[in-house]
N, CA, C and O of each residue as an XYZ file, in Angstrom:
752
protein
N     109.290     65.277     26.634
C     110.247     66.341     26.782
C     109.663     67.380     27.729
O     108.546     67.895     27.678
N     110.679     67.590     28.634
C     109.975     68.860     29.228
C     110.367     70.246     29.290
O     111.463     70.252     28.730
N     110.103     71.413     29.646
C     110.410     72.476     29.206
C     112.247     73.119     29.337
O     112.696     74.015     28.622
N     113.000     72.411     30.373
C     114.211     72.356     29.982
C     114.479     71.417     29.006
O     115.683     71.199     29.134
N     113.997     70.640     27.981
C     115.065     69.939     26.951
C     115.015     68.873     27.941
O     115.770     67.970     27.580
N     114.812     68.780     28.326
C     114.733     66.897     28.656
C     114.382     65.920     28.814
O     113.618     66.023     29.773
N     114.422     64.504     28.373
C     113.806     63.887     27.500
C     113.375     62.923     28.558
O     113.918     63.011     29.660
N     112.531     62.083     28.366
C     112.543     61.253     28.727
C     112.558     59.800     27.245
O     111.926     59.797     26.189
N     113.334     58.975     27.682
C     112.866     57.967     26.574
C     112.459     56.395     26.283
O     113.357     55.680     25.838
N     111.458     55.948     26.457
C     110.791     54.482     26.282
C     110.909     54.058     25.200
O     110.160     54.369     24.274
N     112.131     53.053     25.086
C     112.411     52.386     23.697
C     111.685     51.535     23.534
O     111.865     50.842     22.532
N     110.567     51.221     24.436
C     109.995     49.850     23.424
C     110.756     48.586     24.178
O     111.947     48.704     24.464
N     110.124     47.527     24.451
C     110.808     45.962     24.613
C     111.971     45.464     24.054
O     111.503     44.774     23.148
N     113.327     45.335     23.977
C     114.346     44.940     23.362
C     114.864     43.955     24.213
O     114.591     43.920     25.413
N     115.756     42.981     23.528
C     116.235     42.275     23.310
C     117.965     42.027     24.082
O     118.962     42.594     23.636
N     117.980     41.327     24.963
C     119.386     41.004     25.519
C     120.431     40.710     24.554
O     120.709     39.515     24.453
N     121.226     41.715     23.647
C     122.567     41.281     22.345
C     123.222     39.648     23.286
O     123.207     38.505     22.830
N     123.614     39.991     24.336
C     123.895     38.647     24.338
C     123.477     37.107     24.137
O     123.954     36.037     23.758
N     122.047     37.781     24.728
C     121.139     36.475     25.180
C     119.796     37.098     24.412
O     119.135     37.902     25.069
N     119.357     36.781     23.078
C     118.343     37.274     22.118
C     117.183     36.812     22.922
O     116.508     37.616     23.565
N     117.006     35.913     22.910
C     115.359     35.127     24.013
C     115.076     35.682     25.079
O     113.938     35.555     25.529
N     116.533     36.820     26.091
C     115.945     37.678     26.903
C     115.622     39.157     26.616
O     116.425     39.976     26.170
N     114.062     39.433     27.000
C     113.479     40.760     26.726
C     113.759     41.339     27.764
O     114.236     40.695     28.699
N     113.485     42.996     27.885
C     113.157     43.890     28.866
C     113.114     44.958     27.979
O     113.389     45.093     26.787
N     112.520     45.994     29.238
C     112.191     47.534     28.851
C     112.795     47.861     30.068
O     112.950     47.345     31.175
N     113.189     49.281     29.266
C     113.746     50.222     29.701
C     113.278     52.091     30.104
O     112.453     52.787     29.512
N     113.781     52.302     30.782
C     113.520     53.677     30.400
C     114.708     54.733     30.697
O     115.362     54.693     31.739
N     114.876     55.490     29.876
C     116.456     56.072     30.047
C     116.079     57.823     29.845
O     115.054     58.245     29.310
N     116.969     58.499     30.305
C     116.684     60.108     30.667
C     117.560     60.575     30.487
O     118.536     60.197     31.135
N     117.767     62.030     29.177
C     118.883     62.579     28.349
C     118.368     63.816     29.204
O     117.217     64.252     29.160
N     119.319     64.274     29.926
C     119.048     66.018     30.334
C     119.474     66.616     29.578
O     120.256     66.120     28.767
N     119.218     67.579     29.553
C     119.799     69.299     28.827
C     121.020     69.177     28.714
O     121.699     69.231     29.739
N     121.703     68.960     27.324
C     123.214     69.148     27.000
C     123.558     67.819     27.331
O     124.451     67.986     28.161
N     123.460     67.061     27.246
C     124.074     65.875     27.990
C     124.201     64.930     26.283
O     123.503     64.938     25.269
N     125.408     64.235     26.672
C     125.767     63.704     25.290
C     125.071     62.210     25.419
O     124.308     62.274     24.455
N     124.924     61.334     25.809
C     124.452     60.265     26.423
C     123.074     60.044     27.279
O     123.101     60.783     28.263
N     122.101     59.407     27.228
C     121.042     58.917     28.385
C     121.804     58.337     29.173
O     122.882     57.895     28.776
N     121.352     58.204     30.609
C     120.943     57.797     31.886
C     119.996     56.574     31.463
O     119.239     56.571     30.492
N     120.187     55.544     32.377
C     119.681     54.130     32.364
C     118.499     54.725     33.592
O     119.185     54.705     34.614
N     117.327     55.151     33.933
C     116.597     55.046     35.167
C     115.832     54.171     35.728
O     115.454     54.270     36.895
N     115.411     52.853     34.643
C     114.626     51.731     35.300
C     115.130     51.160     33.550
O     115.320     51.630     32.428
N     115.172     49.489     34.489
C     114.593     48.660     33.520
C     114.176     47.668     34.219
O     114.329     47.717     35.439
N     113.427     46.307     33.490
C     113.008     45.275     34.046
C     112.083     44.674     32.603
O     111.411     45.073     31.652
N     112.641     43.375     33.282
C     112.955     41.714     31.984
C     111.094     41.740     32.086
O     110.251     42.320     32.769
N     111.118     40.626     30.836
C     109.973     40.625     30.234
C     110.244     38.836     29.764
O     110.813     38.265     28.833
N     109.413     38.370     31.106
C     109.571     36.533     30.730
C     108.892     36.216     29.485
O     107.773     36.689     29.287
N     109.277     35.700     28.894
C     108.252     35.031     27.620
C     108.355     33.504     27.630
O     109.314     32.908     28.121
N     107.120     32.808     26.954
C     106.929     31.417     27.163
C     108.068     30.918     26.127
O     108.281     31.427     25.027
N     108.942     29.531     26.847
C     109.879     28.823     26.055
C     109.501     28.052     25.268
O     110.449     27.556     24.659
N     108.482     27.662     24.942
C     108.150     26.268     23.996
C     106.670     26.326     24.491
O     106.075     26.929     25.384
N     106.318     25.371     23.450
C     105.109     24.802     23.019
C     104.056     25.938     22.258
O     104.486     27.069     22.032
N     103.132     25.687     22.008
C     102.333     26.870     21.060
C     102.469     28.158     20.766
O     102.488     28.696     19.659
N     102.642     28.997     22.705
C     103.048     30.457     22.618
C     104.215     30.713     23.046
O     104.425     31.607     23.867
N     105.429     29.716     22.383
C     106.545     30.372     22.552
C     106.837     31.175     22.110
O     106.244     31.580     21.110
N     108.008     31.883     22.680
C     108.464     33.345     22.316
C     107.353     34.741     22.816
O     107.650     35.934     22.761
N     106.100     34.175     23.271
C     104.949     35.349     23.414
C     105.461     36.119     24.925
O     106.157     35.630     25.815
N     104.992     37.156     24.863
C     105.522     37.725     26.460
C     104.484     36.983     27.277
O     103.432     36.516     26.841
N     104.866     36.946     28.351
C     103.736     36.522     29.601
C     102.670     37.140     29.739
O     102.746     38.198     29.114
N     101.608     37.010     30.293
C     100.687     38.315     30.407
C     100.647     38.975     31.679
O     100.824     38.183     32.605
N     100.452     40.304     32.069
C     100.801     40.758     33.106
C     101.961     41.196     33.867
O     102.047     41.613     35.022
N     102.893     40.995     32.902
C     104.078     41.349     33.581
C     104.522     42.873     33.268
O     104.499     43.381     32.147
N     105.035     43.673     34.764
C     105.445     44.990     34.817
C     106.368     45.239     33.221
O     106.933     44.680     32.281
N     106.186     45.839     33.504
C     106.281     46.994     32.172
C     106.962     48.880     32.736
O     106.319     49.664     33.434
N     108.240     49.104     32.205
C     108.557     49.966     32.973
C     108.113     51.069     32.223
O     108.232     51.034     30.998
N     107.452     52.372     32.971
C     106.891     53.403     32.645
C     107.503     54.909     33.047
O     108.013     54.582     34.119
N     107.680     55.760     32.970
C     107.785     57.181     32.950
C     107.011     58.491     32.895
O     105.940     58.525     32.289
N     107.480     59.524     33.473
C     106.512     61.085     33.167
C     106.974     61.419     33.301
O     107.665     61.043     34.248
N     107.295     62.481     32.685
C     108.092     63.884     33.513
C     106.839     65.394     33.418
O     105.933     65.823     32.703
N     107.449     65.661     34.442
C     106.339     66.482     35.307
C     107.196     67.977     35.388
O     108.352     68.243     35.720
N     105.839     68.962     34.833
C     106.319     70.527     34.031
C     107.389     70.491     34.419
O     108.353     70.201     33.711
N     107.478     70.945     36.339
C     108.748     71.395     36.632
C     109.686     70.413     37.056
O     110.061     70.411     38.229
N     110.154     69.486     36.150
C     111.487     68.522     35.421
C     111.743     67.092     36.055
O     112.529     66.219     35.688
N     110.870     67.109     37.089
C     110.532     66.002     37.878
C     110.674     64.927     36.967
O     110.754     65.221     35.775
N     110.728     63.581     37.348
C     110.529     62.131     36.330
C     109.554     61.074     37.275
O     110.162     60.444     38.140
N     108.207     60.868     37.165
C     108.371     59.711     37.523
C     108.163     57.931     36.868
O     107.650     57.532     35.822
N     108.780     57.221     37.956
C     108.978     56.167     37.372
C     108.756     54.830     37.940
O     109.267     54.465     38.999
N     107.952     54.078     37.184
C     107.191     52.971     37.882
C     107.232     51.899     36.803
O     107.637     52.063     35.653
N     106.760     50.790     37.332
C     107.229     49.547     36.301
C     108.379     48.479     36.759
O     108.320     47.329     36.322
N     108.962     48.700     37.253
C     110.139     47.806     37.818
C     110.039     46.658     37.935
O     110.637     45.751     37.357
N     108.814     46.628     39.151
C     108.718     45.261     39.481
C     107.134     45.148     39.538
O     106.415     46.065     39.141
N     106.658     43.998     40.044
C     104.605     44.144     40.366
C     104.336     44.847     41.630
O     103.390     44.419     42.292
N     105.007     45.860     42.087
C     104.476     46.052     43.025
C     103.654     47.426     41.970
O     103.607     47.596     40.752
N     102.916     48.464     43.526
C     102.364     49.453     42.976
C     103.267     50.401     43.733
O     103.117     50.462     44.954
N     104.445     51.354     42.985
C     104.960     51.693     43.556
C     106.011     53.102     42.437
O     106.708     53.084     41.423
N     105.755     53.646     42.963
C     106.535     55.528     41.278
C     107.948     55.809     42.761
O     108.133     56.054     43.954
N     108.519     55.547     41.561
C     109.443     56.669     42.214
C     109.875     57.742     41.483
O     110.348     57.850     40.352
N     109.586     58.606     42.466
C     109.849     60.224     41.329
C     110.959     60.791     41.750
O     111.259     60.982     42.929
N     111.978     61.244     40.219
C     112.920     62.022     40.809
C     113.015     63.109     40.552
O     112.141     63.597     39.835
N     114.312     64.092     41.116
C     114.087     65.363     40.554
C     115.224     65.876     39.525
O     115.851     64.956     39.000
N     115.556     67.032     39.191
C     115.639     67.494     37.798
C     117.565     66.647     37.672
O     118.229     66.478     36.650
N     117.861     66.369     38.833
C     119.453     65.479     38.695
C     119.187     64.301     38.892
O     120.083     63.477     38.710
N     117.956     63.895     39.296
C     117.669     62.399     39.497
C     118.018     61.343     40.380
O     118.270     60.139     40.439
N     117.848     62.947     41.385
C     117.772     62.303     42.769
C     116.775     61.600     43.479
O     115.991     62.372     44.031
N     116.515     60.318     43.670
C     115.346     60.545     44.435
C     114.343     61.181     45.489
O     114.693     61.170     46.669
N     113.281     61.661     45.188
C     112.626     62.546     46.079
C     111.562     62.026     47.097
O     111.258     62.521     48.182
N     111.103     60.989     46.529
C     109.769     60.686     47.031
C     109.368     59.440     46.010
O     109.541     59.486     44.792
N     108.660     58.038     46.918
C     108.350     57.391     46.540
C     106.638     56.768     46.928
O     106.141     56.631     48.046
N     106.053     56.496     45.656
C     104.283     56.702     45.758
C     104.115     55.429     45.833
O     104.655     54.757     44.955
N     103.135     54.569     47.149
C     103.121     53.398     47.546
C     101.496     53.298     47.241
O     100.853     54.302     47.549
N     100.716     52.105     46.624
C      99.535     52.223     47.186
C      99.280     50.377     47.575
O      99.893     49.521     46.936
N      98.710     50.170     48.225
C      98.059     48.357     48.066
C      96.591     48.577     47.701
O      95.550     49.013     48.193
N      97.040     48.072     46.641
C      95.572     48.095     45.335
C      95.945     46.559     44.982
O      97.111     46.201     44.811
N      94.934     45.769     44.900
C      94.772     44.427     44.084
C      95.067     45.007     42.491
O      94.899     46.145     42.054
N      95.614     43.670     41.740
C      96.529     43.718     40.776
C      94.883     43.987     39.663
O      93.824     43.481     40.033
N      94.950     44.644     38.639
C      94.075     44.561     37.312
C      93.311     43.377     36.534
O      92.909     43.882     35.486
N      93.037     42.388     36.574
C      92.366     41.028     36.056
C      92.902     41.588     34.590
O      92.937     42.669     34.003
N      93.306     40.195     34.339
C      93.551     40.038     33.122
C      92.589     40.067     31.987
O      91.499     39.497     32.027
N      93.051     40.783     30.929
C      91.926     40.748     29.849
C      91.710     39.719     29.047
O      92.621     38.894     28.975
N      90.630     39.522     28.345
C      90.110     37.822     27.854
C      91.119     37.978     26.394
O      90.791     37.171     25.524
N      91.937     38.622     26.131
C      93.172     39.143     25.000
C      94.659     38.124     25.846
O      95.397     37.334     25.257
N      94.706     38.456     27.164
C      95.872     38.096     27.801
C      95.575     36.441     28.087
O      96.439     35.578     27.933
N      94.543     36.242     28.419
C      94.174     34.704     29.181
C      93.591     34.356     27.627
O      92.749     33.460     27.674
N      93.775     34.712     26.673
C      93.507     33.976     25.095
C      91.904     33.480     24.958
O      91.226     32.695     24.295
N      91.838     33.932     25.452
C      89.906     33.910     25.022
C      89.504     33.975     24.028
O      88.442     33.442     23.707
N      90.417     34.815     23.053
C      89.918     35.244     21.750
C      90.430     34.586     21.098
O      90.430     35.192     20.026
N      90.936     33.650     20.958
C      91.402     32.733     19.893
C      93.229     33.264     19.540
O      93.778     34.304     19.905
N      93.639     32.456     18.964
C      95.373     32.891     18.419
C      94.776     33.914     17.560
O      93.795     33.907     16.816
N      95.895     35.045     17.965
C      95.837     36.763     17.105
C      96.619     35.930     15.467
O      97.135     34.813     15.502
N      96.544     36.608     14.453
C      96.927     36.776     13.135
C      98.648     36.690     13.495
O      99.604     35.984     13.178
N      98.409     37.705     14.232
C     100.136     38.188     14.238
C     100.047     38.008     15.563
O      99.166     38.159     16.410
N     101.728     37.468     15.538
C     102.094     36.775     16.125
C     102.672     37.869     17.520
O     103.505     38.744     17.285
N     102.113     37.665     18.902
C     102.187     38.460     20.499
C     103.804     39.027     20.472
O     104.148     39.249     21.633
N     104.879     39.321     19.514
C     105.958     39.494     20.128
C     106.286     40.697     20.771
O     105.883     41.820     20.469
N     107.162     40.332     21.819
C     107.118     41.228     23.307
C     107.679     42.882     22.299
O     107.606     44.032     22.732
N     108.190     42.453     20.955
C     108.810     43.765     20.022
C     108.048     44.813     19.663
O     108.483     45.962     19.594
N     106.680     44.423     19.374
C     105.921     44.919     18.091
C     104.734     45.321     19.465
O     104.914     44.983     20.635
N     103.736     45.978     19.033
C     102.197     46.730     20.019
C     102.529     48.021     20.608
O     101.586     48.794     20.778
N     103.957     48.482     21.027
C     104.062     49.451     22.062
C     102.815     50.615     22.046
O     102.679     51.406     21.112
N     102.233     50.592     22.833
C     101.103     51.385     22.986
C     102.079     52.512     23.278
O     103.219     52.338     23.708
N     101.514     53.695     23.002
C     102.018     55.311     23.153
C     101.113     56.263     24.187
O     101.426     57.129     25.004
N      99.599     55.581     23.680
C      98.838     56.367     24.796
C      98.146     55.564     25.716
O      98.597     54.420     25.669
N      97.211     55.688     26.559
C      96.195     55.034     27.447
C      95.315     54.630     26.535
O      94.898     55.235     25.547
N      95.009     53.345     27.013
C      93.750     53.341     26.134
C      92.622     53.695     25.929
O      92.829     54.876     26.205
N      91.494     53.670     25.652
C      90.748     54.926     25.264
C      89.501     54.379     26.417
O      89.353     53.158     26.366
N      88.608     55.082     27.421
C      87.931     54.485     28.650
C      88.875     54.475     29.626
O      88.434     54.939     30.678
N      90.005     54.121     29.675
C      90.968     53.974     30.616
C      91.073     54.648     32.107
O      91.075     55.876     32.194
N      91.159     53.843     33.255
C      90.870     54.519     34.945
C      92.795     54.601     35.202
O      93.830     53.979     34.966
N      92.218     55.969     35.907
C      94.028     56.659     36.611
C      93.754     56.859     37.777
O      92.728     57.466     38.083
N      94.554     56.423     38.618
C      94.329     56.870     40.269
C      95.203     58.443     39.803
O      95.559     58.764     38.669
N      95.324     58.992     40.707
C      95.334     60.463     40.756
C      95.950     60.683     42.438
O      95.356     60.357     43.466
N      97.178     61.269     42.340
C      97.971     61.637     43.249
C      98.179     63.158     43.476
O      98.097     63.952     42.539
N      98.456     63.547     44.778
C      98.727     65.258     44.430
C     100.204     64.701     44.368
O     100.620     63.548     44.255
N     101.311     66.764     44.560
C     102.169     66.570     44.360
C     103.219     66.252     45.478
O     104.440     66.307     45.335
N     102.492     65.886     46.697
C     103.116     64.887     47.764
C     102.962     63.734     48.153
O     103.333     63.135     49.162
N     102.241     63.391     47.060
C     102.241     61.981     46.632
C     101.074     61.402     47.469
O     100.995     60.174     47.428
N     100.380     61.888     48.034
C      98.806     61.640     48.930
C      97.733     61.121     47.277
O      97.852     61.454     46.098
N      96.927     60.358     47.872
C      96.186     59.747     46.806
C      95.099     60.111     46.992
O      94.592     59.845     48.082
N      94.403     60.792     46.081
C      93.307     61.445     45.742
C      92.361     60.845     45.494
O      91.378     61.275     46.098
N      92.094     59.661     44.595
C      91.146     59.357     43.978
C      91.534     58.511     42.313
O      92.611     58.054     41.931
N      90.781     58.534     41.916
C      90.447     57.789     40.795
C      89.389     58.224     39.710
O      88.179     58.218     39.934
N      89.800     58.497     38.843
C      88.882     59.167     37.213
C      89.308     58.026     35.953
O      90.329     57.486     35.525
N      88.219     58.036     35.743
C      87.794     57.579     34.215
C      88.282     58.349     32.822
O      87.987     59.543     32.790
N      88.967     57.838     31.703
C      88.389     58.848     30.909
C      87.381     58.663     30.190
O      86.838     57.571     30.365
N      86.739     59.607     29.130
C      86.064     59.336     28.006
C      85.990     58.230     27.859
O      86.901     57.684     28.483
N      85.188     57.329     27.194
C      85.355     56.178     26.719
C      85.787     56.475     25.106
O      85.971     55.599     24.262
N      85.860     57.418     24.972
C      86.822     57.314     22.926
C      88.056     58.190     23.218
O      88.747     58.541     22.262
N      88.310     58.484     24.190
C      89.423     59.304     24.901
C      90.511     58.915     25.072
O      90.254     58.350     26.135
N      92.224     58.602     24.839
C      93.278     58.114     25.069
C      94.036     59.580     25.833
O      93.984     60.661     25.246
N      94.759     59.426     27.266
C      95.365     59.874     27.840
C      96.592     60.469     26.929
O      97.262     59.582     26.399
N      96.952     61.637     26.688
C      98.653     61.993     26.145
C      99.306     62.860     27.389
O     100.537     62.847     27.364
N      98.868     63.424     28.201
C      99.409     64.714     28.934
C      98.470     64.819     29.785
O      97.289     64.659     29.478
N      99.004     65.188     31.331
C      98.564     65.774     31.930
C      99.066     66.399     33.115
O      99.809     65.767     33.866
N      98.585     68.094     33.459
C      99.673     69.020     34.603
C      98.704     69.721     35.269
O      97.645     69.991     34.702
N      98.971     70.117     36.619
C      97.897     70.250     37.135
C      96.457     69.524     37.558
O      96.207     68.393     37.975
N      95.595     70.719     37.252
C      94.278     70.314     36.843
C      93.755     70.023     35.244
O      92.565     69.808     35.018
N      94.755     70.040     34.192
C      94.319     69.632     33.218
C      95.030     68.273     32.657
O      96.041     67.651     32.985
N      94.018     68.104     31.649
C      94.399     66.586     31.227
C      94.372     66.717     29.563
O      93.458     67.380     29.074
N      95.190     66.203     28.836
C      95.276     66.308     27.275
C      94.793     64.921     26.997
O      95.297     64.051     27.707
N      93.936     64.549     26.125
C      93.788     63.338     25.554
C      93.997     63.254     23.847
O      94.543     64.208     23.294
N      93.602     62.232     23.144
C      93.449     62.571     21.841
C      92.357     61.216     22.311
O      92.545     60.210     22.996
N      91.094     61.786     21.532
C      89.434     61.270     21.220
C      89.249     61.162     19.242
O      89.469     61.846     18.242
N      88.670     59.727     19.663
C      88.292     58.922     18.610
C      86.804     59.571     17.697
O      86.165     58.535     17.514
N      86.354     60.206     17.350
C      85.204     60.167     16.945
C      84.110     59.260     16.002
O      84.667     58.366     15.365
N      83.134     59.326     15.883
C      82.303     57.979     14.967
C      83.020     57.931     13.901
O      83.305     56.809     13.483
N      83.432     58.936     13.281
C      84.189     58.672     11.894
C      85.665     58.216     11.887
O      86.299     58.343     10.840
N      86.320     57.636     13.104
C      87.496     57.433     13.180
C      88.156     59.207     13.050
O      89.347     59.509     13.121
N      87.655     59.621     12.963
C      88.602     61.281     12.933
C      89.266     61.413     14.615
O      88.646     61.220     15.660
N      90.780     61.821     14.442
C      90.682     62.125     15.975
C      91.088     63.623     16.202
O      91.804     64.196     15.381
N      90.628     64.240     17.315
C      90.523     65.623     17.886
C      91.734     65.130     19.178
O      91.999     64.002     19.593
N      92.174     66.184     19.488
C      92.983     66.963     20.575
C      91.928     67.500     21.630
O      91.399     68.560     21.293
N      91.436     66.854     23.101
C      90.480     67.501     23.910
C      91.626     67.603     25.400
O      92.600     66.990     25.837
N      90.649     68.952     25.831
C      91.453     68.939     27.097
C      90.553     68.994     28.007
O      89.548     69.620     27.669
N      90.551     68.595     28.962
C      89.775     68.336     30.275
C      90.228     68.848     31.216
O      91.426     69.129     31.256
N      89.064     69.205     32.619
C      90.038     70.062     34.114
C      89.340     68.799     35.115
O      88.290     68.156     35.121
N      90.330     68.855     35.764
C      89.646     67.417     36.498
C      89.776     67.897     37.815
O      90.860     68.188     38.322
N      88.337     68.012     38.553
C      87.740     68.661     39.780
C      87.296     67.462     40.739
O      86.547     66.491     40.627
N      88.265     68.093     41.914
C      88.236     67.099     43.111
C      87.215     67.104     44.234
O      87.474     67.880     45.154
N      85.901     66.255     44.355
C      84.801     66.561     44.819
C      84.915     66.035     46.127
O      83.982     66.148     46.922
């Protein structure tokens, strides 16, 4: 939500009513007063048809994402595999779109099944992560979309917020306790 009342909202992986076996995510945007969301991205989520990991999502496949930024901005990435945000502004117009050619992330020994079949069962429904994961690398853009660089966080650190020069996380401590930390992130 941002400081006018407006939302942004990531339902999570659902399900085609017509066609149940097809997934996608979405991301949809309720402005101020508005009786209804706005559809602003979605994009399907293949899952394997048969044999052992049917029904599992694929691994690696885009995943549509969102921010909205203090002053009411949205951006939005995920669509497709490219590396590519498009940010709009407070009517959701497009303003500006953030390009980079970066080689794709290697898959984790979780995605390529290294670790043996999970308990519970991969469905594209159930995991939605909420924050970054905790160690997690962000390239870092200004606000004309020029690319800055690249930061780490914490390694017990999960990303929730960040404006400006600051960054909100929520950090894990040895006791599983978690704290609220904020960070200023200085461009050398």
């Amino acid at each position: 939500m941002d400081a006018r009342g407006a939302v942004a909202l990531a339902p999570g992986a659902r399900s085609e009513l017509r066609a149940p076996e097809l997934y996608f995510t979405s991301l949809l945007y309720l402005p101020p007063r508005a009786d209804k969301p706005d559809t602003l991205a979605i994009a399907p989520i293949p899952v394997v048809r048969e044999g052992r990991y049917k029904g599992w999502s694929l691994p690696g496949v885009p995943r549509v994402v969102g921010a909205l930024a203090t002053d009411g901005r949205i951006a939005v990435g995920g669509e497709d595999a490219s590396y590519s945000i498009l940010v709009r502004d407070t009517a959701g117009v497009p303003v500006l779109r953030i390009c980079r050619d970066a080689p794709p992330l290697p898959l984790t020994a979780v995605e390529r099944l290294e670790t043996g079949i999970p308990e519970r069962r991969n469905d594209p429904l159930q995991g939605v992560q909420l924050h970054g994961p905790p160690g997690a690398r962000y390239d870092v853009f200004d606000a004309d979309g020029r690319y800055l660089g690249e930061v780490r966080a914490p390694a017990r650190a999960s990303l929730v917020a960040a404006a400006g020069d600051r960054v909100w996380a929520f950090e894990t401590g040895e006791f599983d306790e978690t704290t609220v930390v904020a960070y200023r992130l200085v461009v050398e």
